[in-house]
N, C-alpha and C positions, 0 to 999 in steps of 0.2 A: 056630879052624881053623888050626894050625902049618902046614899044606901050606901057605896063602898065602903064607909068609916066604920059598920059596925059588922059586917060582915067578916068570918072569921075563915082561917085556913085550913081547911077541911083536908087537903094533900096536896102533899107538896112531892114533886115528881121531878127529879136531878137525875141526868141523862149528858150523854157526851154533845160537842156543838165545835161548828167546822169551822175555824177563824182562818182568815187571809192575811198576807203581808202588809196589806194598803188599805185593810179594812171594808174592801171592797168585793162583792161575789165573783164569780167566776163563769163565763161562760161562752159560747162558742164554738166553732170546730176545732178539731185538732191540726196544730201547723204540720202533724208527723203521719197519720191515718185519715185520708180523706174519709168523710161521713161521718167521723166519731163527733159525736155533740156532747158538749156536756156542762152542767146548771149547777155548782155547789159552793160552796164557802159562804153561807149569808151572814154570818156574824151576828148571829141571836136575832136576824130580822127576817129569817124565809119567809111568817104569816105577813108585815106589809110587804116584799119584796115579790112574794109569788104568783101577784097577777100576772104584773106586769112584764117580771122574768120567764114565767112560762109563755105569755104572750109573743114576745121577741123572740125567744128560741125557735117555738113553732114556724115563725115566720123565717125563719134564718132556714130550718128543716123544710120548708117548702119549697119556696120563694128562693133562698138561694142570698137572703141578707135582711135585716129585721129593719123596720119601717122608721126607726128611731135612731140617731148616732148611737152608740155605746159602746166605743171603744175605751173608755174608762172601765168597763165592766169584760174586754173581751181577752182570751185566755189569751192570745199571741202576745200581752202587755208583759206578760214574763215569760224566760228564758229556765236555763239547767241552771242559772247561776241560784235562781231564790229555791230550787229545790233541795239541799242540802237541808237533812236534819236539824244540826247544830243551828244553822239560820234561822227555821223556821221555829223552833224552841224558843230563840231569845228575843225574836219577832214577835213571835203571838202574845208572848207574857208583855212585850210594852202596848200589844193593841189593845187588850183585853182592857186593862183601864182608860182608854181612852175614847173610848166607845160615844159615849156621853159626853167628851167634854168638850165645848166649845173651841172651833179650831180654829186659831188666828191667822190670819196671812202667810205663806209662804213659810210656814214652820218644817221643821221635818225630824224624821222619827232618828233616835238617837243608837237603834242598836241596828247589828248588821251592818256597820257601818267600816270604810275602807275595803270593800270588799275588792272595788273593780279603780285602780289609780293610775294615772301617768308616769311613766317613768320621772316627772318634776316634782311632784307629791311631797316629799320633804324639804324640796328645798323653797317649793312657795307657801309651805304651812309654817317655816320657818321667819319668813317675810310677814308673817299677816295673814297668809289665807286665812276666810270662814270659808266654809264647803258646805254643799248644799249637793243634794243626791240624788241620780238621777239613771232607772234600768240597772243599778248596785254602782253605778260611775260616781268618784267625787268628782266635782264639778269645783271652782271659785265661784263664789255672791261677789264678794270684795274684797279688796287688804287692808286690815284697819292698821294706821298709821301707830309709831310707837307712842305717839302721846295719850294714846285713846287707851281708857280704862277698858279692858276686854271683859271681864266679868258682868260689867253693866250691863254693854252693849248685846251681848250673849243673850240676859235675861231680859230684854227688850220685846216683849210682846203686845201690839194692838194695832187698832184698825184706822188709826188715825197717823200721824206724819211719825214713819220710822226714824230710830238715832242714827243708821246708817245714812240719812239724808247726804250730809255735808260730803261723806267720805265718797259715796256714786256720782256727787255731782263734780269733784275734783277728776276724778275718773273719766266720768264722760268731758270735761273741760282740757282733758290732754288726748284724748283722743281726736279731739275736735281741731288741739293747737298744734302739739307734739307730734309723742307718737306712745302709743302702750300696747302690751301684748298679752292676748289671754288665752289660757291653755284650753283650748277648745278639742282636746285629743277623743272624747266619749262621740262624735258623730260616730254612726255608720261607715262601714268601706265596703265596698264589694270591688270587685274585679272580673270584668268579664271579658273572656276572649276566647278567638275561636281558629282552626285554621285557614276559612277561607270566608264567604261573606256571612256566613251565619249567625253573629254575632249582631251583626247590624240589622239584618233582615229581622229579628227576633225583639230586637229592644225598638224599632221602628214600629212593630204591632204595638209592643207595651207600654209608648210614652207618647204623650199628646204633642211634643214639640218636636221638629228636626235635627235625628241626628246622622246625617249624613252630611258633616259639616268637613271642613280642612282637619286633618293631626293638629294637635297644639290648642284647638276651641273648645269653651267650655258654655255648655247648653244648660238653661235651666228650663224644667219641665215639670208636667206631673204625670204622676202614673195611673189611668182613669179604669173607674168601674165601669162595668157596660150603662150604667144609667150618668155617667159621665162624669160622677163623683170621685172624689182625691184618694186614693188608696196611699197616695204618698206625694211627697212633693221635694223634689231632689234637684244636684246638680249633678252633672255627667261630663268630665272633662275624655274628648278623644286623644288615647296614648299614640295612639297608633291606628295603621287601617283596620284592623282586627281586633283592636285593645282599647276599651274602653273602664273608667278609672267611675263611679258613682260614691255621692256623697248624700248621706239620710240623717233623719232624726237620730237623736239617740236609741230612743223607745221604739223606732223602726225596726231593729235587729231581727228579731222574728218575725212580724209580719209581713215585712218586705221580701226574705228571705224566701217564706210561706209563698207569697202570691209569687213571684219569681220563678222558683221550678215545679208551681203548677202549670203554667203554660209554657216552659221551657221545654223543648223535645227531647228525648232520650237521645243525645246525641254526643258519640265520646268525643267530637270534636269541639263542640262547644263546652265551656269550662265556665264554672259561676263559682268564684271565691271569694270569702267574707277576710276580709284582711282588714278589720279594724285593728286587733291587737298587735298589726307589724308597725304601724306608723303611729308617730306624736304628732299631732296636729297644731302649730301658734300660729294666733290670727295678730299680727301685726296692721294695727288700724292708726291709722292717723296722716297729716301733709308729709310727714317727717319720715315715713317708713320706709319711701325709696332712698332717704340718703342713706340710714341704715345699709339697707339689702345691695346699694349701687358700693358702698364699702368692703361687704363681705363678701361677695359674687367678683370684685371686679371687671363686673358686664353693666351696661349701661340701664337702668330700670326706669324709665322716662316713658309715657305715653306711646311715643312715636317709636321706641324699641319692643316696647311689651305694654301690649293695646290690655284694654276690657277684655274680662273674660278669655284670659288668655294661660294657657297651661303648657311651662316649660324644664326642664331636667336639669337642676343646677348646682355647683358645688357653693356650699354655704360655709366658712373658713376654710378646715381641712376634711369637710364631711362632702362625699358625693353621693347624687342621686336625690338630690331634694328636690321635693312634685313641688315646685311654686306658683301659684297662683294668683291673678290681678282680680281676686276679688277678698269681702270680706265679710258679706252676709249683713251689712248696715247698711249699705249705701255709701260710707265713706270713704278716702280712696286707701290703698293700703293692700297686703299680700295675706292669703292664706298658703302658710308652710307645712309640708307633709312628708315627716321627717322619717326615716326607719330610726325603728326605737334606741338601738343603740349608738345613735348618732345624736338624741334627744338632748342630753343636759351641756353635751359639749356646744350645738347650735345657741341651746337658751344662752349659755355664760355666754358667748359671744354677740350675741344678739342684745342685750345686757349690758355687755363693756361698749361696746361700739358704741352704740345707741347714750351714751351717757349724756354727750356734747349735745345730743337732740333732748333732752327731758324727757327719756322715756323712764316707765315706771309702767307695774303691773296695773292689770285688772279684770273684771270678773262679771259673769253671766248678767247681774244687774246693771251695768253699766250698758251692756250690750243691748238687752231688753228697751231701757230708755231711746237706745238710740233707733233701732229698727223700727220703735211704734213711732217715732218723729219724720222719719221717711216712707209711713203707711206699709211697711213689708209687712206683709202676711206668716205666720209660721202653721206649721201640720200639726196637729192636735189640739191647737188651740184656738185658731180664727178656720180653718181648715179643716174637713174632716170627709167621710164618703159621701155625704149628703150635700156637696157643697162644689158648683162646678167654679171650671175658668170661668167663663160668664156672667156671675156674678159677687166674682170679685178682682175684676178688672184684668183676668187672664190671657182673654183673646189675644193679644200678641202673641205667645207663647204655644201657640195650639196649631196645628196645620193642617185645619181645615180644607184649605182652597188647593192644595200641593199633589190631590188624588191618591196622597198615601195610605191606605186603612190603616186604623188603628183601634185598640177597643175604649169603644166611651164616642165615636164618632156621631154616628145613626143621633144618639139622644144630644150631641150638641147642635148639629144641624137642625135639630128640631126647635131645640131650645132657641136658639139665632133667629129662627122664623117667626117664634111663637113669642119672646120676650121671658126675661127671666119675672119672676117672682116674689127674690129678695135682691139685696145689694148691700156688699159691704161697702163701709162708711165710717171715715174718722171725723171726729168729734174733738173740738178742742174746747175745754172749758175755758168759760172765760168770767163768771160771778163762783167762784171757785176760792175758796180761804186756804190754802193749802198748809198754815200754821193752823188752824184752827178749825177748823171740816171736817168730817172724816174721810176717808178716801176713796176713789172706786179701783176696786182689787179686778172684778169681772164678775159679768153675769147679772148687773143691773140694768134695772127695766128703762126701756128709751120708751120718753111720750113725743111724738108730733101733733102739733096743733092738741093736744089735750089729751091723745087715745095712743094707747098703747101699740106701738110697730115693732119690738124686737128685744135682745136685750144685751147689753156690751159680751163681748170676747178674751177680750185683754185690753191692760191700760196700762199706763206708766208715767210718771212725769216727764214732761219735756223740759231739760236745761237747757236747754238752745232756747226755745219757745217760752219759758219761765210759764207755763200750765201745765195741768194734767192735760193729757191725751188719751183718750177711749175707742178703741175699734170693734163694729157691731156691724150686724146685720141689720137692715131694714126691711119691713114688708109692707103692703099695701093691704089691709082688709078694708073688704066694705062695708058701710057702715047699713047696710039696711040686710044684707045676709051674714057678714062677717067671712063670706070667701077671700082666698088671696087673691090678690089682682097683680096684675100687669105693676112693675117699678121702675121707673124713666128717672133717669138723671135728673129732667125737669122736677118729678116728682119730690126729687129729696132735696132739691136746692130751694126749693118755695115753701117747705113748712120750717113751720117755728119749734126747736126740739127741747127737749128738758129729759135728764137724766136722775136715774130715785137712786141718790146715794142713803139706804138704810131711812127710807122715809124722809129726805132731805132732798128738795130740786135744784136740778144744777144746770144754766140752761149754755148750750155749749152752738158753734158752728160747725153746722157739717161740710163734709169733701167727701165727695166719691168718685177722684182722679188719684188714682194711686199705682203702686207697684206691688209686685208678685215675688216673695221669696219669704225660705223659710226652714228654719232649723229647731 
């Protein structure tokens, strides 16, 4: 438009504007006042954001949930913690510039930061930690080793193969031989129990898997909307007949909490308590972890004593009461420990010293990353969201259907089981893929089959076990003479030829759509 060059500025009109912590609007119901709705923070974009944001609202005010995921956009994403003054003050002045600027990979915002830590916090930022932030929690990326220039590495930003390369593959390479541990303390915790069966009867509505399982078993589930979509996708170990132990996303806290005692009865004998901040969480992953754990316990930690998925009350040196757990959110074999906080750094040093003669050595959410999308786990926000059932992405085991137990999100999978899903998730392994030289797929790029566009990746990560990138995506079926979605058959996705657009670049990779379900 050349008319704009000589056009001049007649009034200029400077007016206050509502900025967010994440850059992002604000909106949805309230986790605290059922019916309260509410649509603000657009960050200098209400004119393009206000179709489509009043659109989804409306429909969220009718309907009862907007036609679109956007739980990137919905208010349960924050908590009391980002509503501090002083926060939001030193927050907005770093969004404010960066409104505009192109955002690289997995970057993250510098201020508000340390707000929500581990009781290990200093002693693994001492080691190396970088942290990376996540619902105000530091989290580990990695520990860069002492020979590694940290300055550079710091100001390492693009789209093509990170300097942290070498340091996550060493990481995932001890996890795979050894054994390593990463402070995984920022999940979710709730607690729920009751005095008599109430407890069970309540969480058997709210979760699609069974948990009327032995004491001691640990269930992995999701938590479905009535059109049978993932409100959440969690673990729930049985304490007890009455006491059950749930384990969520980080970024769950309030929304989980929210959908929880909406349908929870007023009932003073059932009890829902959020005890994330009583326990430290180390996920000890690797061949190596039971000699660790069979040293510190001196109880015996071998398959045949403490199976799969199994949840038991253990002293870890001189600390008792550790929730231990025979899983680890990878697939690999290995314990998640669930320590009360004051028992935290005494467990690590021992855990630590012990572990020396096995090659243990930290590590951090990247490494972990790598390894889940290698074994197709799915996680909740990312490959996973309301709009997204078991059913099409390999959940069915997980769901109890056939058991006559109701539950909510039933009705629409039975339907769906009749009628055939729609999409399918699907990993992708590349395989003409330069990984020195390419740039990378981060998520969100477009998958072609046979030539036409069907979906567009979720997450990816490189696989060191696999030496490729690995990509996880949905697929769909349009037809090509209406452009409806059709019916997706596993036949359907094993018989086309697929190519992924890294930034205008094809990459044409093989797909699988036999995978696993789990996700943090």
């Amino acid at each position: 438009m050349p008319q704009l060059e000589t056009l001049e500025i007649v009034k200029l009109v400077n007016c206050p504007e509502t900025f967010t912590p994440d850059m992002r609007c604000i909106m949805g119901e309230s986790p605290s006042v059922r019916g309260y709705f509410v649509l603000v923070g657009m960050n200098s974009a209400g004119l393009s954001f206000g179709g489509g944001a009043g659109k989804y609202l409306a429909e969220w005010m009718v309907y009862g949930y907007p036609s679109e995921n956007v739980w990137e956009l919905d208010l349960k994403r924050f908590g009391a913690l980002q509503s501090s003054r002083t926060f939001l003050r030193h927050r907005v002045m770093e969004v404010m510039p960066l409104l505009y600027d192109l955002k690289v990979p997995r970057w993250d915002f510098q201020t508000g930061r340390q707000l929500r830590t581990s009781p290990l916090y200093d002693r693994l930022d001492a080691q190396g930690a970088r942290w990376m932030e996540k619902h105000g929690f530091e989290r580990p990326k990695y520990f860069i080793p002492p020979d590694k220039d940290l300055l550079a590495l710091e100001q390492s930003k693009t789209f093509y193969k990170p300097d942290w390369f070498e340091i996550v593959e060493s990481e995932v390479k001890c996890c795979k031989e050894a054994v390593c541990v990463i402070d995984m303390s920022s999940f979710t915790k709730f607690e729920i129990t009751s005095t008599g069966d109430q407890a069970l009867e309540i969480l058997q509505y709210l979760f699609s898997n069974d948990l009327d399982v032995p004491v001691g078993h640990i269930v992995h589930t999701g938590m479905l909307n009535e059109r049978g979509g993932y409100e959440n996708d969690c673990s729930i170990a049985r304490l007890s007949k009455r006491s059950f132990f749930m384990i969520s996303p980080t970024d769950q806290q309030v929304h989980c909490w929210a959908w929880l005692k909406k349908y929870m009865p007023e009932d003073s004998n059932l009890i829902l308590e959020d005890v994330t901040w009583k326990y430290t969480a180390l996920n000890l992953i690797g061949p190596r972890a039971v000699d660790v754990l069979s040293e510190l316990s001196y109880a015996p930690m071998t398959p045949d004593h403490f199976p799969s998925l199994f949840c038991k009350e253990m002293s870890v040196g001189y600390a008792n009461g550790i929730r231990v757990m025979s899983m680890t959110h990878t697939g690999e074999p290995g314990f998640m420990l669930y320590i009360p906080i004051e028992y935290a750094l005494h467990v690590y040093n021992e855990v630590m010293s012990v572990g020396q003669k096995y090659g243990i050595r930290n590590a951090g959410y990247y490494a972990l990353r790598s390894l889940r999308i290698e074994k197709f786990f799915a996680f909740w926000g990312q490959d996973l969201n309301t709009l997204t059932t078991p059913l099409e992405c390999g959940g069915e085991s997980r769901v109890k259907l056939d058991k006559g137990v109701d539950f909510i999100g039933r009705d629409a999978l039975l339907q769906q089981r009749q009628n055939g899903v729609y999409k399918r998730l699907t990993m992708f392994i590349l395989d003409d893929h330069d990984t020195d030289l390419d740039l990378w797929p981060w998520w969100g790029e477009p998958i072609y089959r046979n030539g036409r566009y069907v979906g567009k990746t979720t997450s990816s990560a490189y696989g060191y076990t696999l030496e490729r990138h690995v990509c996880l995506g949905f697929v769909h079926n349009f037809s090509e003479d209406t452009g409806e979605e059709q019916v997706v058959t596993a036949d359907f996705i094993n018989r086309g030829e697929y190519e992924i657009d890294i930034a205008g670049h094809g990459s044409r990779p093989r797909p699988s759509c036999t995978r696993d379900l789990h996700g943090k």
